[in-house]
C-alpha positions in Angstrom: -1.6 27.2 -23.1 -1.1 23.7 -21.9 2.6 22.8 -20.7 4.0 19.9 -23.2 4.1 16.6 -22.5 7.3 15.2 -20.8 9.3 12.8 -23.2 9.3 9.0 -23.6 11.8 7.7 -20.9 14.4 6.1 -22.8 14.1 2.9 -20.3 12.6 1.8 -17.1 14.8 0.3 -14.4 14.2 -1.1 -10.8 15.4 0.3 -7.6 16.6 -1.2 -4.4 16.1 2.2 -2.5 18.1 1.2 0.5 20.7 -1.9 -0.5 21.3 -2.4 3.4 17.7 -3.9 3.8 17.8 -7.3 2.8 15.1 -8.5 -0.2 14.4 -11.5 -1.5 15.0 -13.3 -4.5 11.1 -13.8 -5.4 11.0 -9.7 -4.6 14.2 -9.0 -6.9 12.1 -11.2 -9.6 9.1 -9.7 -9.2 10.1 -6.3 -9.9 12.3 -7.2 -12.9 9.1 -9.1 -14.2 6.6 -5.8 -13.6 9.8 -3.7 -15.0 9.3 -5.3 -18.0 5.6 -5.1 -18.3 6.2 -1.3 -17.8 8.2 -0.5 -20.4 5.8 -2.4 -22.6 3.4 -0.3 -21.7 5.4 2.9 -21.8 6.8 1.9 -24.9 10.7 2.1 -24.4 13.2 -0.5 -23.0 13.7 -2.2 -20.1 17.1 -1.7 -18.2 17.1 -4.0 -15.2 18.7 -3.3 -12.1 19.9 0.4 -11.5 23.4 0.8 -9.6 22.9 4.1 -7.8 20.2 7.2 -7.7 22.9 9.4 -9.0 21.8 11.5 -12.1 21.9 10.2 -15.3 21.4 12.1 -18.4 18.6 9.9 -20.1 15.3 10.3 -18.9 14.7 6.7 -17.1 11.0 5.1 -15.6 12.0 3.8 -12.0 10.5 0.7 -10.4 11.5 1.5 -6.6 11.4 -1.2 -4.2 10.1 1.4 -2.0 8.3 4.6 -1.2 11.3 7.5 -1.9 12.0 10.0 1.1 12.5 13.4 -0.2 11.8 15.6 -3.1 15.3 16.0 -3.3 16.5 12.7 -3.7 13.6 12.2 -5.9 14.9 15.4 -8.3 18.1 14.3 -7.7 17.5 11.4 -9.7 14.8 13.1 -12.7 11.3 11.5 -10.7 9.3 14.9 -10.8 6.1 13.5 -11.0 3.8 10.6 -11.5 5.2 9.6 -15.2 8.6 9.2 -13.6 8.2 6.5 -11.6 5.9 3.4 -10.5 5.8 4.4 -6.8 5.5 7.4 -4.4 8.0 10.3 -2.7 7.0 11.5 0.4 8.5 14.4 2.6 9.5 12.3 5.7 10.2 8.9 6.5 7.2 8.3 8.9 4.4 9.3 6.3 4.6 6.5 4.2 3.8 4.1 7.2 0.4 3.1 8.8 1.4 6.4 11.8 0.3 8.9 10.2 -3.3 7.4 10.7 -3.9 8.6 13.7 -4.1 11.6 16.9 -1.4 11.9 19.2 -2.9 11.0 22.9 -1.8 14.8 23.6 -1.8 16.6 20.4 0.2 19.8 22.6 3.0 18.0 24.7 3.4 14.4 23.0 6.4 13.6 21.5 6.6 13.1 17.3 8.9 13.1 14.4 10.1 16.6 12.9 7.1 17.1 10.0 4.6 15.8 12.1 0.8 17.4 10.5 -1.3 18.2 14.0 -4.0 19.0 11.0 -3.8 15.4 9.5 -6.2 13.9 12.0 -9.2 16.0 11.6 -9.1 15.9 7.9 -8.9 11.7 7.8 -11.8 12.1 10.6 -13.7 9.1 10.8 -12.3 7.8 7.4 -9.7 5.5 10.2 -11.0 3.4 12.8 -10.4 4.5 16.7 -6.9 4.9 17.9 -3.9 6.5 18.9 -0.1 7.0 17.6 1.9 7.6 20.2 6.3 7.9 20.4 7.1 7.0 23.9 6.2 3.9 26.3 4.3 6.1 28.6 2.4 7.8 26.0 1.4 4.5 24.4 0.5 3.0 28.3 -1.9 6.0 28.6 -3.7 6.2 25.2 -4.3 2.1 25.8 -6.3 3.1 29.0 -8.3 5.2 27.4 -8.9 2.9 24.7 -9.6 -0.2 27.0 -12.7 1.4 28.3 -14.5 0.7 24.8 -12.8 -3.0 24.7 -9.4 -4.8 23.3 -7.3 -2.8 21.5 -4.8 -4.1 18.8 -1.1 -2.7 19.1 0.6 -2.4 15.9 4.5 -2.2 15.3 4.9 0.8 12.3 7.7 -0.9 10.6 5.9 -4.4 10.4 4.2 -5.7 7.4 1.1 -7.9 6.6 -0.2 -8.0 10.0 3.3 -9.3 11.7 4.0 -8.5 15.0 0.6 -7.4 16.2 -1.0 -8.2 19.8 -4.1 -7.4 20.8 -4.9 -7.0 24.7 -7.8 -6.7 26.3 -6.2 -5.3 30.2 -4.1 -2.7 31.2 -1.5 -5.6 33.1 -1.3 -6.8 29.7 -1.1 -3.7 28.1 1.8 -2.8 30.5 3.6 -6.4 29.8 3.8 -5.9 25.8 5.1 -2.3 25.6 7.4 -2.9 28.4 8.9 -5.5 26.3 9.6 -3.3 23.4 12.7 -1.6 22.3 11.6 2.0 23.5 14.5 3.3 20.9 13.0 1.9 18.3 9.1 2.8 19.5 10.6 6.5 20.1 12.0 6.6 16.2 9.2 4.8 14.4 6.4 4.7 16.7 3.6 3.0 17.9 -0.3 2.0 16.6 -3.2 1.8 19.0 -6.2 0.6 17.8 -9.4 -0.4 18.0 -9.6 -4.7 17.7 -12.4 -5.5 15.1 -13.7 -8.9 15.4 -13.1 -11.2 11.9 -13.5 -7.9 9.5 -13.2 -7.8 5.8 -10.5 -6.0 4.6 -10.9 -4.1 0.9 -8.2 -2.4 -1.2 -9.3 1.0 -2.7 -6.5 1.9 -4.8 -5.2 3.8 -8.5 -2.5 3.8 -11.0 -1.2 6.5 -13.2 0.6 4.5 -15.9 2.0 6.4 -19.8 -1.1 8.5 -19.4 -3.6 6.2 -18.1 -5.6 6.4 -15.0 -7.3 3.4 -13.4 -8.6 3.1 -10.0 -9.8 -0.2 -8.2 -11.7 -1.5 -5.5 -10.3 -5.1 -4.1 -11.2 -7.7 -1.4 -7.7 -9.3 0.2 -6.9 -13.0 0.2 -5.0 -14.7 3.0 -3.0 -18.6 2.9 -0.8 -20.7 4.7 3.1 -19.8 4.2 5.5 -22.8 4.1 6.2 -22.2 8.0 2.3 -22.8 8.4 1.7 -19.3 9.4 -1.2 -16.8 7.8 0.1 -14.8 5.0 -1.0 -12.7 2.2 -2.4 -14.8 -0.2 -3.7 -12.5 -3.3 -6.1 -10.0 -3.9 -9.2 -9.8 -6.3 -9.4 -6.6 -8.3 -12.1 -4.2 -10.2 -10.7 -2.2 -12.1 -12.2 0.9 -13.8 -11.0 4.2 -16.1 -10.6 7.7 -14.5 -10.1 8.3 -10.9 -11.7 7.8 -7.9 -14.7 9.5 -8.7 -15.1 7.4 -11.6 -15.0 4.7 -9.6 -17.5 5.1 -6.7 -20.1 6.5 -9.3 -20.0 2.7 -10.9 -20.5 1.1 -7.0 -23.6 -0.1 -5.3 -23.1 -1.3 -2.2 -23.0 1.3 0.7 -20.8 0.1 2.8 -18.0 -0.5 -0.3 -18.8 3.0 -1.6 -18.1 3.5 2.4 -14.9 2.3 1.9 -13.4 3.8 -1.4 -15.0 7.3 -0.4 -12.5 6.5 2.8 -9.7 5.6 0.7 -10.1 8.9 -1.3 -10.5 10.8 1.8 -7.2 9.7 3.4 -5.5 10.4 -0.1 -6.6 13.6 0.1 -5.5 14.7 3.5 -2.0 13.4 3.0 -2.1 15.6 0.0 -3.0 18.4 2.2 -1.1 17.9 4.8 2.2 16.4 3.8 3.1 18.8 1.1 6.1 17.7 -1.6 3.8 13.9 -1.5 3.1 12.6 -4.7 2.2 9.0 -5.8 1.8 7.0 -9.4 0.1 4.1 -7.2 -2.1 4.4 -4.3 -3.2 1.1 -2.4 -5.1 1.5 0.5 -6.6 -1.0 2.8 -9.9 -0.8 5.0 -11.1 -2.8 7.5 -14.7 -3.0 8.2 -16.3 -5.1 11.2 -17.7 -4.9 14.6 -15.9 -4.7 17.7 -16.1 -6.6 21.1 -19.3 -4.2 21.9 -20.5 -5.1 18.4 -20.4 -1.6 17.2 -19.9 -1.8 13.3 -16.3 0.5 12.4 -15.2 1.3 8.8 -11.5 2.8 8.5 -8.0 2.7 6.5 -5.4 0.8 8.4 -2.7 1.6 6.0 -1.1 3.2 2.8 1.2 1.4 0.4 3.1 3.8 -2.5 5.2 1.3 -4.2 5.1 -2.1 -5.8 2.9 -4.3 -3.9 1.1 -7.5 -3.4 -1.8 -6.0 -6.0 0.4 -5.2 -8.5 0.1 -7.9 -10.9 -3.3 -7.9 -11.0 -3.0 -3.9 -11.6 -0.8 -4.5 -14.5 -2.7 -6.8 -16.3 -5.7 -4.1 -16.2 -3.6 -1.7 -17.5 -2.4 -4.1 -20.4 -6.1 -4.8 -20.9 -7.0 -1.4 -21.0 -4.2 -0.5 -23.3 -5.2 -3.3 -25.9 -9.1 -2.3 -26.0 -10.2 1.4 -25.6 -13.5 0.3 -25.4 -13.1 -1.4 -21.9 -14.2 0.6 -19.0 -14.1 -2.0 -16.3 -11.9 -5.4 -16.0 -11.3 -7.8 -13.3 -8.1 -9.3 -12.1 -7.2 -11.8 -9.8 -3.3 -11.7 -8.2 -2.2 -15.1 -6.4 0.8 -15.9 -3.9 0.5 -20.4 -3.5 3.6 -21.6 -1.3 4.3 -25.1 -1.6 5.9 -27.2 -4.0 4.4 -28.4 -7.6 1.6 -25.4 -7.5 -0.3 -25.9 -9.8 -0.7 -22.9 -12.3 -3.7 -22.4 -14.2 -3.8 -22.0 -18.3 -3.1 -18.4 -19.4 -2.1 -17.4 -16.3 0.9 -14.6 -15.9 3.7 -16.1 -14.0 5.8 -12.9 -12.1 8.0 -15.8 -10.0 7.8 -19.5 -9.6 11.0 -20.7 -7.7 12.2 -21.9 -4.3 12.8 -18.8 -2.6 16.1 -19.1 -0.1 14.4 -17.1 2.5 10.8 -18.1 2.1 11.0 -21.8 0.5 8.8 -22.5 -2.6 6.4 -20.2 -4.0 4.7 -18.8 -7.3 3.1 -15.7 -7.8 0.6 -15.4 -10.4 -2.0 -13.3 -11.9 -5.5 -14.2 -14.1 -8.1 -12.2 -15.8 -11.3 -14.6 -14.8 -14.2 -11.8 -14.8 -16.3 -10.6 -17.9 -14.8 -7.7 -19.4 -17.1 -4.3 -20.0 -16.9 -2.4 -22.7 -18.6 1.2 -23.1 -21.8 1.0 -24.9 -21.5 3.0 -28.9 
């Protein structure tokens, strides 16, 4: 017999999951803006901003402005699964950052987080590119030796976003230098990434949403731009999006090393399933680098997992709304835009999620198009 549907949430709200951090105004907008979409799609109202994740007797959609920690919490305020929520819950803080993604130096005596999976790193295998997670300065000095035998090696701060913070270093004195001039509290409770530096790689998005019953997974190359400080930042992403899972998705792929890639992605989904039990996820983004390193040895691998709102979302959105309005679709492109800068621009019959002057980040508009030919199923 097959278990009944759950019912219509009665509204879909957004979630600041920890009101300490600070977000910003474009962020706040943003998530109203894809709140909205939701419950368009879901087909109830939208509810804005909720106060608190206390228990509330009508069923509500949340919009989290991050991954939830704990199946408890997640219960605690009715997210039981993936029609609850636009987001993920994982069992420990440390498994919704880019850690997870690889061995400990000493898989016996190094130190970790309670939760830590020893059995995560030989299911990923070589779905992640060379490197080391390491808890302690002296662990993180010793696995960068062994690294800097096969060349540079990038060191990546888990808490960081967008590529901020990392250094790449290509001698143990310099190795020494840049972890001795961290905050060994802070590397001790979050951690630290080793690994290997690829030289100019491309970097594709293999990702799925579970939205009022559908399922669409995607394959994505990242675009970067200037911010209004000058400095490189996320820029956009271009999206294909098909039905089904992702399966579905590599069949329809014929380029090896992108089938490389998603098969990657789905690997890495799967382990954290395994591994991390009480994980669950509406939307799955993951990135993959692909390029050579110093030796010139070619390296495919996920750098990172994101199980919330993201930079991709738009575009995901709009496939969904595309999908929704024309059952006969099976594949549709999107293309998401962040343009700093005043008097962008904006194309015609373009989605505007913010256009504003930012306190924190100065002007910028965030935008989404459908550009690419739409493909139906043949009768």
């Amino acid at each position: 017999m097959l278990a009944a549907a759950p019912p219509r949430p009665c509204s879909v709200v957004t979630l600041d999951v920890d009101p300490r951090s600070y977000c910003s105004e474009h962020e706040h907008a943003t998530r109203a803006h894809y709140g909205r979409r939701l419950a368009a799609l879901i087909g109830c109202a939208f509810d804005g901003d909720c106060p608190s994740v206390q228990p509330c007797a009508a069923r509500r959609y949340f919009v989290p402005s991050d991954t939830l920690c704990g199946t408890d919490l997640a219960r605690g305020m009715g997210i039981c699964g993936v029609e609850d929520f636009f987001g993920g819950v994982v069992p420990h803080a440390f498994v919704a950052t880019k850690v997870i993604s690889h061995p400990l130096v000493d898989e016996r005596g190094a130190a970790r987080p309670q939760g830590w999976s020893t059995r995560f790193a030989g299911e990923v295998g070589d779905a992640v590119l060379p490197g080391f997670s390491c808890f302690g300065a002296d662990e993180a000095m010793r696995a960068g030796r062994l690294m800097l035998d096969g060349g540079p090696v990038r060191l990546k701060p888990v808490t960081a976003t967008g590529g901020r913070g990392q250094i790449v270093v290509d001698s143990a004195q310099a190795l020494d230098g840049c972890i001795g001039a961290m905050d060994r509290g802070a590397l001790e409770r979050h951690g630290l990434v080793l690994e290997a530096n690829l030289q100019g790689p491309i970097t594709w998005s293999g990702g799925q949403v579970r939205v009022a019953g559908m399922v669409v997974s995607y394959y994505g190359v990242q675009r970067t731009t200037t911010g209004n400080a000058g400095e490189e930042v996320y820029g956009g992403s271009d999206l294909v999006m098909r039905r089904g899972d992702f399966d579905a998705l590599i069949a329809a792929i014929v380029s090896p090393s992108l089938r490389r890639a998603i098969g990657q992605a789905r690997r890495y989904h799967q382990a954290v399933v395994d591994c991390y039990p009480g994980f669950f996820a509406s939307r799955l983004n993951y990135d993959v680098a692909q390029g050579a390193d110093d030796s010139g040895q070619w390296h495919s691998g996920v750098l990172e997992q994101s199980w919330r709102v993201g930079g991709a979302t738009g575009a995901e959105l709009a496939g969904l709304e595309a999908f929704r309005a024309d059952h006969a679709l099976h594949e549709v492109r999107a293309s998401c835009f962040e343009v700093y800068g005043p008097s962008v621009p904006v194309p015609d019959g373009a989605i505007v999620a913010y256009q504003g002057n930012d306190s924190r980040v100065g002007p910028i508009v965030k935008y989404t198009t459908l550009p690419g030919e739409r493909h139906a199923d043949a009768p």
